[in-house]
N, C-alpha and C positions, 0 to 999 in steps of 0.2 A: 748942599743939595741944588741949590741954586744954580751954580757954579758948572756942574755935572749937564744939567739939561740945558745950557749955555752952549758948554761944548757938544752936545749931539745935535745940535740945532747949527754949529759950525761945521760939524762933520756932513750932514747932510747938505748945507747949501755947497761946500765945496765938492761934494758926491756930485751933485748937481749940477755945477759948473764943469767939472771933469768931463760929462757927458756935453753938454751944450758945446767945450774947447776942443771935445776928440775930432769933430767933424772938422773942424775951422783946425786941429794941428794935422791930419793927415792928406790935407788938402797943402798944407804948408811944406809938410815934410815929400810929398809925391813933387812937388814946386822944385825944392834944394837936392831932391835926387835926380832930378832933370838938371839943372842948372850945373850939377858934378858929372855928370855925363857928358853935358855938352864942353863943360873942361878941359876933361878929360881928354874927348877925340880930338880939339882943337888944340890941346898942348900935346 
């Protein structure tokens, strides 16, 4: 039982980080899709 409310207590803090990292990876990702454009037109 123990065990069980362990893991929902990891499920949620990683629920929770997923939200805190969306911002900080779409900001990453919009970054590396500039960075492949500008590649692109230069190569």
């Amino acid at each position: 039982m123990a065990q069980k409310n362990w893991l929902e207590i990891e499920i949620n803090n990683k629920n929770h980080k997923k939200e805190k990292n969306a911002k900080k990876y779409k900001k990453v990702l919009a970054i590396w899709t500039l960075i492949g454009y500008t590649k692109r037109a230069v190569a």
